[in-house]
NUZA-87163 format. One record per residue: residue in one letter; x, z, y of N, C-alpha, C in turn. Coordinates in steps of 0.1 Angstrom, whole numbers, plus 5000, padded with zeros to 4 digits. Atoms other than C-alpha are relative to their C-alpha. Example, Ala and Ser with C-alpha at 12.3 -4.5 7.8 and 13.67 -1.06 7.14 Angstrom:
! residues 2
a500950004988512350784955500950005012/s499150004989513750714989499250085011/
***
This chain:
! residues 353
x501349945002660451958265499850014985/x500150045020660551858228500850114991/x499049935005663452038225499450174999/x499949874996662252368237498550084987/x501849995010658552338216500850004986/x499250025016661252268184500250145001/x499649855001662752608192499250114993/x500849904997659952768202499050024981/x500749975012658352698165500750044989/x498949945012661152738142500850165002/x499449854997661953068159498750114995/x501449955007658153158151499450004987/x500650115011657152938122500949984986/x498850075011660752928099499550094985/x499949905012659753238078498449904989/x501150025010657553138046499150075003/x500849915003655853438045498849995016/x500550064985654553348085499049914996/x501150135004653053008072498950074991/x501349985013650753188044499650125004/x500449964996650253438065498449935011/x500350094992649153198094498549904991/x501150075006647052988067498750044996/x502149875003644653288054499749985012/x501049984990643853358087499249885007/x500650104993643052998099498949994984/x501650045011640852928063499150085002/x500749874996639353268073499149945010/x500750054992638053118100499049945002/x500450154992637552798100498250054984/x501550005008634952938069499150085005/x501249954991633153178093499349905005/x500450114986632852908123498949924992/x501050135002631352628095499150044990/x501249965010629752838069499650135005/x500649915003629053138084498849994994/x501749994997625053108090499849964985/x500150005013625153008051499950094991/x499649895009627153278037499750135006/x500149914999625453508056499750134992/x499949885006624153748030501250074990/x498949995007627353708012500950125012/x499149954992629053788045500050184999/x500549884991626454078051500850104980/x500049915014626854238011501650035001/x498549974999631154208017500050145007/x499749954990630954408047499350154993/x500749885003628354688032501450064988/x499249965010630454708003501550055004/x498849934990633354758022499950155007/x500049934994632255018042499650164989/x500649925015630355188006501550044994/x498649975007634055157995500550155001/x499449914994635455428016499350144996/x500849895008632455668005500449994987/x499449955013633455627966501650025001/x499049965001636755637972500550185009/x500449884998636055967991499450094989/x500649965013634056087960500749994989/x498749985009637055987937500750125004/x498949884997639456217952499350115002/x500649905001637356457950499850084988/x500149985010637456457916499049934990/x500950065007634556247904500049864995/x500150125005634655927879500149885008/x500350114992635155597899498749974996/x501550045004631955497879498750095007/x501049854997629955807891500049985011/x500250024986630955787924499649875008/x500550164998630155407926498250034997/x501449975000626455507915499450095012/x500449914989626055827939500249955016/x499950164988627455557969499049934997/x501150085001625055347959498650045001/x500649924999622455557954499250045013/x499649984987622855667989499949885009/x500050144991623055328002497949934998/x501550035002619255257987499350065007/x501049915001617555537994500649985020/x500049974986619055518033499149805005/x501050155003617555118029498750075001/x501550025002614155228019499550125014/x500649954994614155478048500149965012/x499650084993615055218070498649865000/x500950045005612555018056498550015004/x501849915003609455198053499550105009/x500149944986610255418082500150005010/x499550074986612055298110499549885003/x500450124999610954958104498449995011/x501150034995607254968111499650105011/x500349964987607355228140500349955012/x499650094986609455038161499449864998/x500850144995607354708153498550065003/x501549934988604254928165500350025013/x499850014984605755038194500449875006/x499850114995607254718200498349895005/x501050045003603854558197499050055015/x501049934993602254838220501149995016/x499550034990605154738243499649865008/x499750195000604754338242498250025009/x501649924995600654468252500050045015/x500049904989601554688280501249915010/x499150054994604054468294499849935015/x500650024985601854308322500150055009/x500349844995600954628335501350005010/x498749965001604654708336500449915012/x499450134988605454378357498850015013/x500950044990602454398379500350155009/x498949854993603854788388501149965011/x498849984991607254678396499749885014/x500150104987605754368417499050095012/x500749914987603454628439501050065007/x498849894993606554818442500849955010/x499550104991608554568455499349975018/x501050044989605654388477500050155012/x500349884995605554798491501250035007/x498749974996608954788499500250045015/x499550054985609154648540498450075004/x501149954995605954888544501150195000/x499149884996607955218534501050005005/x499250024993610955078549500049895010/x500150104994610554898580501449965004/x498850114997614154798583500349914988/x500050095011613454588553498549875006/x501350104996610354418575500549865003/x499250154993612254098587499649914988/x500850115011610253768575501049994984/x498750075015613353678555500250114988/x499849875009614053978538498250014993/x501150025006610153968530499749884988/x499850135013610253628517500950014985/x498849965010613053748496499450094987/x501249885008611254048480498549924991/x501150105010608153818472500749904990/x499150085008610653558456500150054992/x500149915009611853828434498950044994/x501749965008608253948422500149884994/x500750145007607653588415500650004985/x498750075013610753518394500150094988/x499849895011610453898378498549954991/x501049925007606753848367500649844991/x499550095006607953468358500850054981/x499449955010610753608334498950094991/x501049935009608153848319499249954992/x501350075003605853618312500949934987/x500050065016608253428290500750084989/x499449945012609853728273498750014990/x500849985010606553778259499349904990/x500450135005605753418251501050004989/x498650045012609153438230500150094993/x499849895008608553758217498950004990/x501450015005604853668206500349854989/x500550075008606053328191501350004990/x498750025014609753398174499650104990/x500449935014607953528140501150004992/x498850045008610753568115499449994990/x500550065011610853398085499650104987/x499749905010609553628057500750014987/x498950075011610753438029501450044999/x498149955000614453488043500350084997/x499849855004613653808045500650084989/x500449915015612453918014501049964990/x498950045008615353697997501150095003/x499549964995617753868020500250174993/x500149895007616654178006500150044987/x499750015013616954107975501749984995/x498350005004620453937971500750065005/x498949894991622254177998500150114991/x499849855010621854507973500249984990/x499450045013622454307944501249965003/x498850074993625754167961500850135001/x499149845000626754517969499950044988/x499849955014626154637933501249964996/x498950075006628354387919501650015009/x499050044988630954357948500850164998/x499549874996631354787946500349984982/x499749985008631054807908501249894992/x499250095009633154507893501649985013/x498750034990635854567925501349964996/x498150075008639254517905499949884995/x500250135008637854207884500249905011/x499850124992637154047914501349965008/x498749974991640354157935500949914991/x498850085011642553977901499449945003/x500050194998640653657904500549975011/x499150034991641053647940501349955003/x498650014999644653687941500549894995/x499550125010645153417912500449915016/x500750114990644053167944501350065014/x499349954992646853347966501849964995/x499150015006650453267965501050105000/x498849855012653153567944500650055017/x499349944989654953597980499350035006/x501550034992652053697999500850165009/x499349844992654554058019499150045010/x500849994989653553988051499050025002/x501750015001649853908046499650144995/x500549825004649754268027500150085008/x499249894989652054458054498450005006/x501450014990648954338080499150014995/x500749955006646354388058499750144995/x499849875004647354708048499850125010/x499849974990647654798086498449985009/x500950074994644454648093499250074992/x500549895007642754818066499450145007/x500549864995643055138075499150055014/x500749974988641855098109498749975001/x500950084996639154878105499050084992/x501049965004637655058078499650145005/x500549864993637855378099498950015010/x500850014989636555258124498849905000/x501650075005633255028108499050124998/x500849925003632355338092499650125011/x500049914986633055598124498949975013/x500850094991631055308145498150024993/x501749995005627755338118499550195002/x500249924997628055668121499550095014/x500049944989628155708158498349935004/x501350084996624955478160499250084994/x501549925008622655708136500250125009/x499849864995624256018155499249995017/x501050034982623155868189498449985000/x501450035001620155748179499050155001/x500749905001619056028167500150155011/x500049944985620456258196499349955008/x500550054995618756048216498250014998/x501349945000615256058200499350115004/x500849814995614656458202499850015009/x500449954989614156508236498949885003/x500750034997612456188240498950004993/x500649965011610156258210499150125004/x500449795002609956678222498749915013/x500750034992608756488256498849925005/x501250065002606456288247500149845006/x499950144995607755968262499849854990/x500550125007606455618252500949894992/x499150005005608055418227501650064997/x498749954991610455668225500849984984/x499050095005611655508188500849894999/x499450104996612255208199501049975009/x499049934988614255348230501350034994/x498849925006616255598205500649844992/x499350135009616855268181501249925015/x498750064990618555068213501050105006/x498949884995620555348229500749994988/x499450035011621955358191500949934997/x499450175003622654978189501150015011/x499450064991624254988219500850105002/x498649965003627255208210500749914992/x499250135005628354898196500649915011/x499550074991629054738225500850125016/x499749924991631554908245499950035013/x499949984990631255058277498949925007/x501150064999628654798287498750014995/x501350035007626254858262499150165004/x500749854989625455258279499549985014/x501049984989624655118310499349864997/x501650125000622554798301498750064991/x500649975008620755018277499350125013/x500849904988619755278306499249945012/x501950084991617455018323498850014998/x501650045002614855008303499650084998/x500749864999614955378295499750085011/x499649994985615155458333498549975005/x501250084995612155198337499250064994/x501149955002609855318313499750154996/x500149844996610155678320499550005015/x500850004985609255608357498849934999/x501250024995606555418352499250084988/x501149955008604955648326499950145009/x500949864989605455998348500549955017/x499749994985606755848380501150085007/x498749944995609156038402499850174998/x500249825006608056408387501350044993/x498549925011610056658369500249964988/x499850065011609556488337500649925002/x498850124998611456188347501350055000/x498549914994614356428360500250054986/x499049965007614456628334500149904981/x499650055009614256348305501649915004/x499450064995616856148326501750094996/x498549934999619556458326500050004981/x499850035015618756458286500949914996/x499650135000619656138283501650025003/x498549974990622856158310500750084989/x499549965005623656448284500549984987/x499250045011623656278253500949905003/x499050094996625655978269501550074997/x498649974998628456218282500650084985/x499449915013628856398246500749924992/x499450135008628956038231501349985005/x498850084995631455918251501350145003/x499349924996633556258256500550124989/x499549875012633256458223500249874989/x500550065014631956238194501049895003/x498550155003634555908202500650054997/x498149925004637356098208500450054980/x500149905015636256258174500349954991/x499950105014635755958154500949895003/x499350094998638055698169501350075003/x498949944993640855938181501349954995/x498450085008643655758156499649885002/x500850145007641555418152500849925009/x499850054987641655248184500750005007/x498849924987644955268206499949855001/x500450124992643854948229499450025011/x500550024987643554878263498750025003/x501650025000640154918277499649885007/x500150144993640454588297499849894984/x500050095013641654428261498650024990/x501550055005638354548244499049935004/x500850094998636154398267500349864999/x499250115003638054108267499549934986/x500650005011637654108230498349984996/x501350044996633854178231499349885004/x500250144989633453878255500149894991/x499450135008635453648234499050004988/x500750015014634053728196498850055004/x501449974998630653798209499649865002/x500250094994630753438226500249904989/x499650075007632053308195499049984984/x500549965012630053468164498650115004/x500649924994627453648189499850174993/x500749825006625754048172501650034992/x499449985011628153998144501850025008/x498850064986631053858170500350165007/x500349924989630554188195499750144989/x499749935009630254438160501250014997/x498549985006633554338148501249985011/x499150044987635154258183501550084995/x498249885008637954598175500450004994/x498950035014638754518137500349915004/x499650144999639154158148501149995008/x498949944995641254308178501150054995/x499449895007642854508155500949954998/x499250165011644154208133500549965014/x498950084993645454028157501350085009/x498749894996647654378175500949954984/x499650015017648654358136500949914994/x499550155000649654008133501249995009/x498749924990651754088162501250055002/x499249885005653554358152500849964989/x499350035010654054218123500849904997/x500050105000654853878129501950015001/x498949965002658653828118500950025011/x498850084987660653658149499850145012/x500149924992659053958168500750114996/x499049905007660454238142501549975004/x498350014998663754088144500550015012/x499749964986663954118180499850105001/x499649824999663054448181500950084996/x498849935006665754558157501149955005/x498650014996668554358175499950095016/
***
């Protein structure tokens, strides 16, 4: 047994370049797992700047100054902040507000509905089956009761906030404009053989940053598809609606239909089973199918070549591990590791004999 584990690691493990591969990625880690929640704004200002990258370097080849196009990126990056800010922010904490309010209501509805059930269907009348039905009311208006208790007392901190807001855009300044200075120190701290670690990085790169920026994109495009009709129709927090539908092209394949409960729900109980329900419903149904059948294909059509079992999979795992942040990066983190893979020596050399 000893024998075969010796094998099995010197057949894996002999190449140099393997170990200092193998090492980044475990220090990588192991500094999310114990410092993320520290280095959060650090984390959050890398990642902006990363994704800012790809816009100036779009605006270079274009012809324009690295300097220039580092300002006009930036630029762009504030001014979509302050309308995030000052706009989006305080509508959806009104509607949220005018939700957390109406919420009773909302539970005292679906528990009539229920209770109504083994009256419009009498093959639902059988004690047990009743008992059952009342159970559920209980346990739904229960749950209700304490989303609102938890929604009324998790205040966020403002302080964090307002710091948050602060050092994240300063972070990205520096992080987009002084990018080479920092890239030479770094490296200093890296050691001269570093092949491998580039190959995969290099490979990893391309996809991840295609697909961070393709993914922010697909969330403002949905969102905002999503608003107009519920906006034209007058339906009830119908920013706060478009905001989740948005978010929840982040999460694959699961996040379209857990997101169609609550738009579902509070479209029936504001017109009921009328033609407005129907026809905001096929709205809806229609921006889904465009997301999922034009606009992916569109913006992931190179990105992504992965199982659909292995993204949930993924999802599941780095969501469970690093939760929002975990379940945002699930695919690049998938990515890396196809990459690592691929790359990984003992595997190459087997493929070529």
């Amino acid at each position: 047994m000893i024998g075969v584990i010796k094998n099995w690691f010197e057949k894996h493990f002999s190449d140099p370049q393997a170990i200092i591969l193998i090492s980044i990625l475990v220090l990588g880690a192991i500094l999310v797992l114990y410092w993320g929640s520290i280095l959060t704004p650090v984390l959050a200002g890398i990642i902006i700047a990363y994704v800012l990258e790809g816009l100036v370097c779009r605006f270079n080849k274009l012809g324009m100054p690295r300097f220039a196009a580092f300002l006009l990126s930036y630029t762009l990056f504030i001014t979509a902040l302050a309308l995030i800010l000052f706009g989006l922010v305080p509508l959806v904490i009104s509607q949220l507000s005018q939700l957390i309010t109406d919420f009773p209501h909302i539970l005292d509805k679906i528990q009539q509905l229920i209770l109504t059930v083994p009256e419009r269907y009498p093959v639902f009348a059988d004690q047990e089956i009743e008992k059952m039905l009342g159970s559920f009311s209980t346990e739904l208006v229960s749950v209700g009761q304490k989303l609102v208790s938890v929604s009324l007392s998790s205040v966020v901190d403002v302080f964090t906030v307002m710091v948050y807001l602060v050092v994240v855009p300063l972070l990205v300044f520096f992080l987009l404009k002084d990018k080479t200075e920092i890239l030479d120190w770094f490296r200093r701290f890296l050691p001269e053989d570093r092949g491998l670690a580039y190959s995969v990085w290099k490979e990893v790169d391309a996809k991840m940053g295609n697909y961070i920026r393709g993914k922010l994109l697909e969330v403002v495009i949905v969102g905002i598809a999503t608003f107009i009709p519920l906006k034209v129709m007058g339906m009830n927090y119908a920013a706060t609606m478009s905001l989740l539908v948005g978010l929840s092209v982040i999460i694959p394949y699961v996040g379209a239909v857990a997101v169609t409960i609550p738009v579902a729900m509070i479209a029936w109980f504001q017109w009921g089973g009328t033609s407005d329900f129907v026809y905001l419903m096929v709205a809806y149904l229609v921006v889904q199918f465009m997301d999922g059948n034009i606009l992916v294909p569109l913006l992931f059509s190179e990105v992504v070549n992965m199982h659909p079992a292995a993204i949930i999979i993924a999802v599941l795992f780095f969501g469970g591990l690093w939760g929002v942040w975990g379940v945002f990066f699930a695919i690049p983190l998938a990515t890396l590791i196809q990459a690592v893979i691929h790359s990984w020596p003992s595997i190459q050399t087997k493929a070529t004999t």
